[in-house]
Structure formats: structure tokens, C-alpha cells
N, C-alpha and C positions, 0 to 999 in steps of 0.2 A: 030400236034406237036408230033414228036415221045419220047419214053420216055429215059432219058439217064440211061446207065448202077450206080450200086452202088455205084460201083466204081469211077464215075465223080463227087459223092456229099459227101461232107464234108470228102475229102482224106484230112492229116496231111503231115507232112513230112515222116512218115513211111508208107504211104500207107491209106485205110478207118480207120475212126476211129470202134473201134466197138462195141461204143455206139450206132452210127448212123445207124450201120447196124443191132443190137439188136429190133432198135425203127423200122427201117423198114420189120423187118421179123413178129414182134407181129405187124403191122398194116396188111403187107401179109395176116395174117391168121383170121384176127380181125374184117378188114375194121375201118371205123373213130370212131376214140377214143376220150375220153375228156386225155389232158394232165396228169390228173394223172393216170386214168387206164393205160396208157402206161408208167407210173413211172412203174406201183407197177406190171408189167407185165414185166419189161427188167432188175426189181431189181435196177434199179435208183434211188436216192432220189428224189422228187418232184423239192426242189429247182435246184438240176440239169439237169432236164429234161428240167428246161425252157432255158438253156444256150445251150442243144443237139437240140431242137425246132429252137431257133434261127439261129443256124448253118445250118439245114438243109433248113428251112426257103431260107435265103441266097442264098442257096444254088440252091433254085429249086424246092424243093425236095419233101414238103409239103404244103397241102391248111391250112389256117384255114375256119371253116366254123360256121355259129353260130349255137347253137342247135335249135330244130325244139321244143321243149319243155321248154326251159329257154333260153329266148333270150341272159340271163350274160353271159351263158355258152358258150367255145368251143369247137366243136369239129375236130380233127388236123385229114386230108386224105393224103394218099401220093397221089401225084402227079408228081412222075417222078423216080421212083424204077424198077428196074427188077427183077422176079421176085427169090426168095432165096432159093430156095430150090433144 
């Protein structure tokens, strides 16, 4: 499966959002996060991070995956971003 451009996941009526593209440029450089480091890394609130998560979700965009050290935990991979730079 190839991966779609930024631009195919979580566009608004104006185009990407760019929160969505924020979250995917700090996972770019990051690799898999837990949900809040990629709050407090795109300057997102936490609460709003989980409504940009779900869009991208949706969208394709992102795995979750559980941590490998606290099973409660997750942590969110992209799965279908090009690359941002």
C-alpha cells in the first residue's frame, strides 16, 4: 500500500488543516509518540489533540499502537504521510 500525500488526509474546505499537518511533521522527525508528546510538541492542547487524532485516524493517516512498556499506554505512528520537508 502506497502512502497517500498530506494533502489527501484530513483536508477542510480550505485545503489541509494545519493542525493535521503540524502533528504529522513532529511524528516525521519524531517517529511514534504517545498523544500528548505530540500535543505539547505542535503547541496543541491535549484535549484537542484527541479530536486532530481522530480525524487523522479516519482519515488513514495514523496507527495507534500500544506501548511496549505500559500496555494502558499509546503510542500514535503515521501511517500514510509524505514526507514534510
Amino acid at each position: 500500500m502506497g502512502r497517500a500525500p498530506v494533502t489527501a488526509l484530513g483536508a477542510g474546505r480550505g485545503g489541509r488543516r494545519t493542525s493535521h499537518v503540524g502533528v504529522a511533521d513532529v511524528m516525521d522527525r519524531g517517529g511514534p509518540q504517545p498523544p500528548r508528546v505530540l500535543a505539547h510538541g505542535t503547541g496543541i492542547y491535549p484535549a484537542t489533540m484527541t479530536g486532530v487524532l481522530v480525524g487523522l485516524g479516519r482519515a488513514g493517516g495514523i496507527m495507534r499502537r500500544p506501548d511496549a512498556g505500559d500496555g494502558r499506554r499509546v503510542q500514535i505512528e503515521a501511517a500514510g504521510f509524505a514526507r514534510l520537508s
